[in-house]
Backbone as XML, in Angstrom:
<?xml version="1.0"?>
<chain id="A" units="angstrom">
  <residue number="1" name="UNK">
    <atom name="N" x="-66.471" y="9.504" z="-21.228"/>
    <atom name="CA" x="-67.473" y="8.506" z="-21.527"/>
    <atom name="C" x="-68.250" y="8.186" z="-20.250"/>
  </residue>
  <residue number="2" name="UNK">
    <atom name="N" x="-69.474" y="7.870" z="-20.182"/>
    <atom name="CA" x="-70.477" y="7.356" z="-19.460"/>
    <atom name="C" x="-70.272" y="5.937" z="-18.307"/>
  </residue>
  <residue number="3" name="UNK">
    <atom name="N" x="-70.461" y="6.174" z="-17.624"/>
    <atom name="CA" x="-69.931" y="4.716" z="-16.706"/>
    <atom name="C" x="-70.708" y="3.754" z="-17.173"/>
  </residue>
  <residue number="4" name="UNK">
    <atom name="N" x="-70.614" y="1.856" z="-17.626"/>
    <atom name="CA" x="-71.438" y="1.677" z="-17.976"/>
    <atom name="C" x="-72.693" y="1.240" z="-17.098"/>
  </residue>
  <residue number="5" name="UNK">
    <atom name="N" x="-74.181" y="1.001" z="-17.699"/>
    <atom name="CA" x="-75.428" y="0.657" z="-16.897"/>
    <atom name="C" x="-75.010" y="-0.075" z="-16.551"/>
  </residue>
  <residue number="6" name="UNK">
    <atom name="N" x="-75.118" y="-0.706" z="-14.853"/>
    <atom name="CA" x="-75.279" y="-1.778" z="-14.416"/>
    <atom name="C" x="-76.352" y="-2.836" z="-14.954"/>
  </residue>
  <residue number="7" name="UNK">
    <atom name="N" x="-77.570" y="-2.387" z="-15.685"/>
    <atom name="CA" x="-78.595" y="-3.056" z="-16.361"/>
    <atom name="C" x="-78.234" y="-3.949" z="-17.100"/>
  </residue>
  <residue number="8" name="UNK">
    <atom name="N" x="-77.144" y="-3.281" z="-18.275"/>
    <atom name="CA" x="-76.894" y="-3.602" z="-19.042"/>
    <atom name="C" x="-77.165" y="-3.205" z="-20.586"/>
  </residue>
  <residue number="9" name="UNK">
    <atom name="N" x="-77.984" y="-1.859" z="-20.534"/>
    <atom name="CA" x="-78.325" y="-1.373" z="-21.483"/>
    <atom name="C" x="-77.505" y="-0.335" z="-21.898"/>
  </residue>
  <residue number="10" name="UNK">
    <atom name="N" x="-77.183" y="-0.249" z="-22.670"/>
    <atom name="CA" x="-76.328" y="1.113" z="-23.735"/>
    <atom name="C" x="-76.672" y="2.656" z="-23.562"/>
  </residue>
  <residue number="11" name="UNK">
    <atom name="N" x="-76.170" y="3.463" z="-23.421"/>
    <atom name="CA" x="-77.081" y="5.014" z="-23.872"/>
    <atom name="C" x="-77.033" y="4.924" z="-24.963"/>
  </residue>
  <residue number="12" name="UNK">
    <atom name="N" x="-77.661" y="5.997" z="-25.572"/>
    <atom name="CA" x="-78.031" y="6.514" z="-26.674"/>
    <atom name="C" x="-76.718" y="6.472" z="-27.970"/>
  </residue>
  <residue number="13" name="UNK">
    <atom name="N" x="-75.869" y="7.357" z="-26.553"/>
    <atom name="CA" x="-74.428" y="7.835" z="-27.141"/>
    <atom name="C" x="-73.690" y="7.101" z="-27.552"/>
  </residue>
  <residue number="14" name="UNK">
    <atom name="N" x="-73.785" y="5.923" z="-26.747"/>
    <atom name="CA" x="-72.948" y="4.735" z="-27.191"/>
    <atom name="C" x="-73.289" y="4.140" z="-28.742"/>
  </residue>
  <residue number="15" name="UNK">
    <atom name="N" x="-74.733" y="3.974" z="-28.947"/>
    <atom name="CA" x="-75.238" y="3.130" z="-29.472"/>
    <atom name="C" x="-75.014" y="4.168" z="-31.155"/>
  </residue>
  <residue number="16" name="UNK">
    <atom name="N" x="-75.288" y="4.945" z="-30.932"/>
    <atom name="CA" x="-75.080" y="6.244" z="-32.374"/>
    <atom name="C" x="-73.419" y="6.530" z="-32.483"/>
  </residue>
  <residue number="17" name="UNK">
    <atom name="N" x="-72.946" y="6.457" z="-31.641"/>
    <atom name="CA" x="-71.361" y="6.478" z="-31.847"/>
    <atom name="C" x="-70.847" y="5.285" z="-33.017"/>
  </residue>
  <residue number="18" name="UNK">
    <atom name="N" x="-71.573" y="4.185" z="-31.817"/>
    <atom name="CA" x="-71.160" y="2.922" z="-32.944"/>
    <atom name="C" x="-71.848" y="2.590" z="-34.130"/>
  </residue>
  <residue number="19" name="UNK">
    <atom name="N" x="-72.709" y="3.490" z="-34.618"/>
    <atom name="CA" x="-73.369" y="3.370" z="-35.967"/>
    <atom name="C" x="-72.459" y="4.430" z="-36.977"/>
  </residue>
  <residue number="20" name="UNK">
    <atom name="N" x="-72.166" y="5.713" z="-36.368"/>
    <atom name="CA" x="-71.135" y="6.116" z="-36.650"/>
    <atom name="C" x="-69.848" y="5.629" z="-37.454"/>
  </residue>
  <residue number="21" name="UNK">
    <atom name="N" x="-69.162" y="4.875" z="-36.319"/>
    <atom name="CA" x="-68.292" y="4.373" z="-36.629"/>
    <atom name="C" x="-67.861" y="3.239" z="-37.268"/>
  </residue>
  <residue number="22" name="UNK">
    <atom name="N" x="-68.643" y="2.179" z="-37.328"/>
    <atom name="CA" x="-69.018" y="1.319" z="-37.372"/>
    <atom name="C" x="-69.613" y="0.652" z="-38.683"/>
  </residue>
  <residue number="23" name="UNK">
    <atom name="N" x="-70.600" y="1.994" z="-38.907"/>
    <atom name="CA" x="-71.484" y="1.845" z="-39.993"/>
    <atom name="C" x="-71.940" y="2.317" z="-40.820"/>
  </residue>
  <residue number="24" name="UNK">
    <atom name="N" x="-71.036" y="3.468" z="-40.454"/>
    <atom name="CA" x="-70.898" y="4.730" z="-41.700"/>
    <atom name="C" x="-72.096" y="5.975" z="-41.743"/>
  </residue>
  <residue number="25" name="UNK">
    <atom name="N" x="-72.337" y="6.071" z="-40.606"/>
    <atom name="CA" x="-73.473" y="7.014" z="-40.265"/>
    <atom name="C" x="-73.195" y="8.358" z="-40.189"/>
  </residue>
  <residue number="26" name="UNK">
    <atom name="N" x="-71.252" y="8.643" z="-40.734"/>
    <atom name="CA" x="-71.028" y="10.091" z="-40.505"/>
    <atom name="C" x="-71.382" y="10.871" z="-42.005"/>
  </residue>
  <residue number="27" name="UNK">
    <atom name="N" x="-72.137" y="10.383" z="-43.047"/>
    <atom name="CA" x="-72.547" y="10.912" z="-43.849"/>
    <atom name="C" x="-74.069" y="10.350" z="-44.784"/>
  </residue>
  <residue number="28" name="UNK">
    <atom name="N" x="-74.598" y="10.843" z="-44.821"/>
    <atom name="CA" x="-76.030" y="10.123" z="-45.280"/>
    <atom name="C" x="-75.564" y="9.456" z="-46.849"/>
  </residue>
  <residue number="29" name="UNK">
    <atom name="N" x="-75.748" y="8.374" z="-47.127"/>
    <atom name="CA" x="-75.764" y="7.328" z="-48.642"/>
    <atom name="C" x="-77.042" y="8.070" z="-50.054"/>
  </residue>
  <residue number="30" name="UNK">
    <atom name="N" x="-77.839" y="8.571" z="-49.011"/>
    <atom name="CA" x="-78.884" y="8.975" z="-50.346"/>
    <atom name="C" x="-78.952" y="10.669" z="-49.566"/>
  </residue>
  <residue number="31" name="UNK">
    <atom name="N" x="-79.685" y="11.097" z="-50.886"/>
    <atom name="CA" x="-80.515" y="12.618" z="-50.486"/>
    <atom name="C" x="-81.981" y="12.550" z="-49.744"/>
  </residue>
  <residue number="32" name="UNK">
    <atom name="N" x="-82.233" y="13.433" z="-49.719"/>
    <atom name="CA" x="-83.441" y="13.687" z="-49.263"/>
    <atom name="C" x="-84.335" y="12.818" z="-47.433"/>
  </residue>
  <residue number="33" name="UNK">
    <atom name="N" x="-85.331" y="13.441" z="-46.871"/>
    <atom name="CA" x="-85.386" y="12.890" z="-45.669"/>
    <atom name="C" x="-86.067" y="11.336" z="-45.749"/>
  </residue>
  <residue number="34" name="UNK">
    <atom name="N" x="-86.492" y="11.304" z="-46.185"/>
    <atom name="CA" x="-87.522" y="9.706" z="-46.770"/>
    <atom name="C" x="-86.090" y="8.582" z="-47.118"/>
  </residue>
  <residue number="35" name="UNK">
    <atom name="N" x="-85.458" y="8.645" z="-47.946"/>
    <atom name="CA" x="-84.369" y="7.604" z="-47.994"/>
    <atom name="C" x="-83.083" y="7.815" z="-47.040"/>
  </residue>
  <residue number="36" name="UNK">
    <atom name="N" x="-82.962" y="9.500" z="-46.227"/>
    <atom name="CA" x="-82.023" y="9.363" z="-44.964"/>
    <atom name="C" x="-82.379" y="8.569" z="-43.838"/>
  </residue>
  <residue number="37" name="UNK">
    <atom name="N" x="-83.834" y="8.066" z="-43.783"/>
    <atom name="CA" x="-84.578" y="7.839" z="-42.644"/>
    <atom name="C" x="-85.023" y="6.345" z="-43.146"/>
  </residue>
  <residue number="38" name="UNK">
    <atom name="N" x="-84.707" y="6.161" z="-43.905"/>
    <atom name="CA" x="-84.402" y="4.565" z="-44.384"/>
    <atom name="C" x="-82.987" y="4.035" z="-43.878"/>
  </residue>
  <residue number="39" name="UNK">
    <atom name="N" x="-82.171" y="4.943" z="-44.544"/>
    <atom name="CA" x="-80.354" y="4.293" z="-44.155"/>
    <atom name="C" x="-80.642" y="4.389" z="-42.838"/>
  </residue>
  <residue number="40" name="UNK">
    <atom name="N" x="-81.089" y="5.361" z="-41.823"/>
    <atom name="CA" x="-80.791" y="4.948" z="-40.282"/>
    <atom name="C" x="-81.637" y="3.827" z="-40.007"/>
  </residue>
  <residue number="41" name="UNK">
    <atom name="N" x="-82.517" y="3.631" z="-40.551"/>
    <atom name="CA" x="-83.702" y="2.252" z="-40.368"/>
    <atom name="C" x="-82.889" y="1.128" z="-40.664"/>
  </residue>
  <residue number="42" name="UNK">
    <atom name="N" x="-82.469" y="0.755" z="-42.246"/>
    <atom name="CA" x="-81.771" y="-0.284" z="-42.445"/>
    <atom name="C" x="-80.371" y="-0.336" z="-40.853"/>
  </residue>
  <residue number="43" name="UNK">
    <atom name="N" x="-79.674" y="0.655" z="-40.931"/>
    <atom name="CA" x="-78.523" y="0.589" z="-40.011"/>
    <atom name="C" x="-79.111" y="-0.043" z="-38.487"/>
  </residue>
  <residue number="44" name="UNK">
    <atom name="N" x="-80.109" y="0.669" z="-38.054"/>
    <atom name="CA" x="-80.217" y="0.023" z="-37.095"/>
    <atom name="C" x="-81.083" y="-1.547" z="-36.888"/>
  </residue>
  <residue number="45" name="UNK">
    <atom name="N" x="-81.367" y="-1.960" z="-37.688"/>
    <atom name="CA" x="-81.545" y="-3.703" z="-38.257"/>
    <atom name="C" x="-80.448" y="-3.946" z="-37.997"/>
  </residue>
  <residue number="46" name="UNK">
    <atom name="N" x="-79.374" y="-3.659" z="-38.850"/>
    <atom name="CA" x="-78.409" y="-4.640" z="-38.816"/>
    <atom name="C" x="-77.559" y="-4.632" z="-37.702"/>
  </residue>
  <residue number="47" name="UNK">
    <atom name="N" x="-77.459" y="-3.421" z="-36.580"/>
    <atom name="CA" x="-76.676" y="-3.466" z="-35.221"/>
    <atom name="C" x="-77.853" y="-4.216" z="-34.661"/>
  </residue>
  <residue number="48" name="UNK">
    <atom name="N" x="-79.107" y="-4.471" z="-34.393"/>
    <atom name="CA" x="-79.802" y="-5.420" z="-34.154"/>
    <atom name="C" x="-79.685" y="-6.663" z="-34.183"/>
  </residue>
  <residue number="49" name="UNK">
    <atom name="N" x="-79.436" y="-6.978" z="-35.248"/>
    <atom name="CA" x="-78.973" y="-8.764" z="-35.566"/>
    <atom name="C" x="-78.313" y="-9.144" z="-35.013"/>
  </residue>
  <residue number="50" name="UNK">
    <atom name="N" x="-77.112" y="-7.978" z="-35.640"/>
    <atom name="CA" x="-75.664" y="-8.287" z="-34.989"/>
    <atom name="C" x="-75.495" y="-8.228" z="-33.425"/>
  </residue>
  <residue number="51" name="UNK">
    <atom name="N" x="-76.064" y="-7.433" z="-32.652"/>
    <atom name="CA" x="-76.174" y="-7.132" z="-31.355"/>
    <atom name="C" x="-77.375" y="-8.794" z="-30.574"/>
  </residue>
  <residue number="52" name="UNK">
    <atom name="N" x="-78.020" y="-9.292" z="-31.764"/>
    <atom name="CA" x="-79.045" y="-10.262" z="-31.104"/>
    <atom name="C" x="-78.052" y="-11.524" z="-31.515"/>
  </residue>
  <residue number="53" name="UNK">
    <atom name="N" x="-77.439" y="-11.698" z="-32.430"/>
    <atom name="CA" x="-76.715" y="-12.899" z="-32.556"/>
    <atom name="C" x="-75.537" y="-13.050" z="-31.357"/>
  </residue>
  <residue number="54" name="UNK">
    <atom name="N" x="-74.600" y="-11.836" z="-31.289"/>
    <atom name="CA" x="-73.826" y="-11.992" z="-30.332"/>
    <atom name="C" x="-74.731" y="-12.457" z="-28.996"/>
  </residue>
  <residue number="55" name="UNK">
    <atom name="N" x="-75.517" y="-11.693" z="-28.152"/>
    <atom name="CA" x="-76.095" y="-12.195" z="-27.325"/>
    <atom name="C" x="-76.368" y="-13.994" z="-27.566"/>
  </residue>
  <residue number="56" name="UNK">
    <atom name="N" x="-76.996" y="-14.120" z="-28.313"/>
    <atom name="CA" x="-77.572" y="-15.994" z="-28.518"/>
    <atom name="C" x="-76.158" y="-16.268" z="-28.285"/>
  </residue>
  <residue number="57" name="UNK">
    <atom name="N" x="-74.546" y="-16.123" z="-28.777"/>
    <atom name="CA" x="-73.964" y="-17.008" z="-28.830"/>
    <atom name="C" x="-73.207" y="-16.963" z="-27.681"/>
  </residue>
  <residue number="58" name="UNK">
    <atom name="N" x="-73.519" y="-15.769" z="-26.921"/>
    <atom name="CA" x="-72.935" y="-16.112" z="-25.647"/>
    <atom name="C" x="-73.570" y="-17.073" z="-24.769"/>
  </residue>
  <residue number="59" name="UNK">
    <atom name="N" x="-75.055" y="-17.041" z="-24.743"/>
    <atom name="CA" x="-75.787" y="-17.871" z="-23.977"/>
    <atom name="C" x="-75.326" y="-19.295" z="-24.515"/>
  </residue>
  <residue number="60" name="UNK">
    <atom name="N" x="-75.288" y="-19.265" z="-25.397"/>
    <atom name="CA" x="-74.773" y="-21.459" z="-26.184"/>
    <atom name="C" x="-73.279" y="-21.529" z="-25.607"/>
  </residue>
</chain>
């Protein structure tokens, strides 16, 4: 694994691992490229939120 950024930002690898794992990204939910490219859209909203709420509640 990757040392992490001192920045504080994620790679790539990290961030698709944990959609992966996380979020069920090791098999597509629908057919075709138009609704595969939705599920990674919706997926990455919701590691968004989730990734923006944790942040807010560390700052409170």
């Amino acid at each position: 694994m990757e040392p992490a950024d001192p920045s504080g930002t994620r790679s790539d690898r990290e961030i698709f691992g944990t959609w992966k794992r996380c979020y069920g990204l090791r098999r597509m939910r629908w057919r075709g490229l138009a609704k595969a490219t939705a599920q990674v859209h919706l997926t990455a909203i919701a590691y968004n939120l989730k990734r923006t709420m944790n942040i807010l509640a560390a700052r409170a």
